[in-house]
Structure formats: structure tokens, C-alpha cells
Wavefront OBJ file of the C-alpha trace (Angstrom):
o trace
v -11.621 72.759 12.882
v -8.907 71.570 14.669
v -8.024 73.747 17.671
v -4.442 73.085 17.474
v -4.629 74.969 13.808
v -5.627 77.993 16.186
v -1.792 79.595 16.593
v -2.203 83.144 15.355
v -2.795 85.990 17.925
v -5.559 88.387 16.568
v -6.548 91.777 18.252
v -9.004 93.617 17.651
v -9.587 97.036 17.533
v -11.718 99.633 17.601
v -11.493 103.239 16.140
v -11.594 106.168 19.424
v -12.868 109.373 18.382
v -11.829 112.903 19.996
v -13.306 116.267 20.442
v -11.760 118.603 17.401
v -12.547 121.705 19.033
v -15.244 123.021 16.546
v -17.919 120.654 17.862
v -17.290 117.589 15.710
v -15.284 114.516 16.354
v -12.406 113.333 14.785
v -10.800 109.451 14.622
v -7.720 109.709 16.511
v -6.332 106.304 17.473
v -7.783 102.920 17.923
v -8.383 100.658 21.457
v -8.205 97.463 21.813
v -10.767 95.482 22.307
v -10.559 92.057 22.401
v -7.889 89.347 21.986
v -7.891 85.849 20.968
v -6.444 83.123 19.074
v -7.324 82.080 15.609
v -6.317 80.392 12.086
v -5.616 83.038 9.537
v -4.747 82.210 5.838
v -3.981 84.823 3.075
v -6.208 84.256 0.095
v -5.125 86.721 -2.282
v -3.014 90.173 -3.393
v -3.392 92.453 -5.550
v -0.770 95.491 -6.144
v -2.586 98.649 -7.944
v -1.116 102.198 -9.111
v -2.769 104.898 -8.187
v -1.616 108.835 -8.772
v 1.717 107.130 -8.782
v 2.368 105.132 -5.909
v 2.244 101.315 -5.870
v 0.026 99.536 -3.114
v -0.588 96.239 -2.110
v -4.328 94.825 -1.070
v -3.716 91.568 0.583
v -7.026 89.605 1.499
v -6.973 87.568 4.572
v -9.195 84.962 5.928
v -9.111 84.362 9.633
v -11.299 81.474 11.515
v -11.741 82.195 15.650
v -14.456 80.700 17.715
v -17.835 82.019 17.508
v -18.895 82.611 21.488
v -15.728 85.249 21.496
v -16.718 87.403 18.963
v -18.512 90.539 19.704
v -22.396 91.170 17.968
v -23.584 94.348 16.223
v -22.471 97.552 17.309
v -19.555 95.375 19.419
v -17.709 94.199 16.003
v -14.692 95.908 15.713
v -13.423 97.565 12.579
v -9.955 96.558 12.384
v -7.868 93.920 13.665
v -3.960 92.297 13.227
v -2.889 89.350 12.658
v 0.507 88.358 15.150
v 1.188 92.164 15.224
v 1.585 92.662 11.649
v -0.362 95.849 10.128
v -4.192 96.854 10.593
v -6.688 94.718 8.630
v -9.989 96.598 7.415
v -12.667 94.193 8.332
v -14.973 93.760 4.753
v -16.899 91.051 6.000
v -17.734 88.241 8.535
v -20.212 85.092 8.981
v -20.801 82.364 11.076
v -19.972 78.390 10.241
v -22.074 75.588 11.667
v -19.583 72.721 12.066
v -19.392 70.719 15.039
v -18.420 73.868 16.913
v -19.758 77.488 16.351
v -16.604 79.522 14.142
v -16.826 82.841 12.486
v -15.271 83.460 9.498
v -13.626 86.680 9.216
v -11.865 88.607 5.433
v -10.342 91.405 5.773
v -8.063 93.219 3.651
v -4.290 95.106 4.620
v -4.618 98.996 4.736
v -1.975 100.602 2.503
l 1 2 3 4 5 6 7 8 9 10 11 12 13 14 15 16 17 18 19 20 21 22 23 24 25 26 27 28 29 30 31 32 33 34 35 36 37 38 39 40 41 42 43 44 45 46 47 48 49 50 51 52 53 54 55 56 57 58 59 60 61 62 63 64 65 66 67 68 69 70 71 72 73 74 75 76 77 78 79 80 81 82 83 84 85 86 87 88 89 90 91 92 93 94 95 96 97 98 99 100 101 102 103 104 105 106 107 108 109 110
């Protein structure tokens, strides 16, 4: 991977959650928690009805280097790409190439 290929900002985030009142806990806004530069590529779309209203899954793939990703309970949920719209994270691994990547897919929330 070339580093110059590296141009798209990607935060991280993950979710905070907040007393309710009646002794449980609530999500309630999400932190940041770490930014960093990366190659993201969209792989695919798909636009589905459901109870009437239209949405659109789009898949992205996004490539940062390994060493500043975070490891188990560290991984944050969600994450955007350049500021555009939260990205569920469905999966990550790691690539072995001359330099340690992760490989990160994550789909758009609707």
C-alpha cells in the first residue's frame, strides 16, 4: 500500500451510555475516539423498501495502518469517512503485506 493512497480522514467513535433514571443505561451520543488517515473505497449499494420508506446500505472498505487501531474491547463501533454519515462497523482483519494494515467494511446507517 502506497501511503500517499492514504487521503481520507476517518474517526472513530464510540457509543457513551447515560443513566435513564430507572437504573438502566441508555446510548445517548457517541465520543470520539481515535483519528487517523486511511484509503476508503465503496464496494457496493443496495436500496431496500421497508414499511414504506426507501433506504440505502452502502458498503465501504477502508485500509488504515495496523499499529493505530485499537484491540478488543478498544474497537470502536462506528466511524466516518471525511465527515460524511456514521458507518456501522460489520467487520475487520488484519493484512500481512510489507507493512501491518487492517482492513475495515462497514456499512452507512439509514
Amino acid at each position: 500500500m502506497n501511503p500517499g493512497k492514504m487521503r481520507n480522514r476517518i474517526k472513530f467513535y464510540l457509543p457513551t451510555k447515560s443513566s435513564d433514571g430507572f437504573g438502566g443505561f441508555t446510548s445517548s451520543s457517541n465520543s470520539l475516539s481515535n483519528e487517523m488517515w486511511g484509503h476508503a473505497v465503496e464496494k457496493s449499494g443496495e436500496i431496500t423498501t421497508k414499511d414504506g420508506k426507501r433506504n440505502y446500505y452502502r458498503q465501504i472498505e477502508v485500509i488504515i495502518r495496523r499499529d493505530s487501531f485499537g484491540t478488543g474491547s478498544a474497537i470502536p463501533k462506528k466511524f466516518t469517512v471525511d465527515g460524511a454519515g456514521y458507518y456501522r462497523l460489520n467487520n475487520y482483519y488484519h493484512i500481512l503485506h510489507n507493512d501491518e494494515y487492517t482492513k475495515i467494511i462497514g456499512t452507512l446507517e439509514p
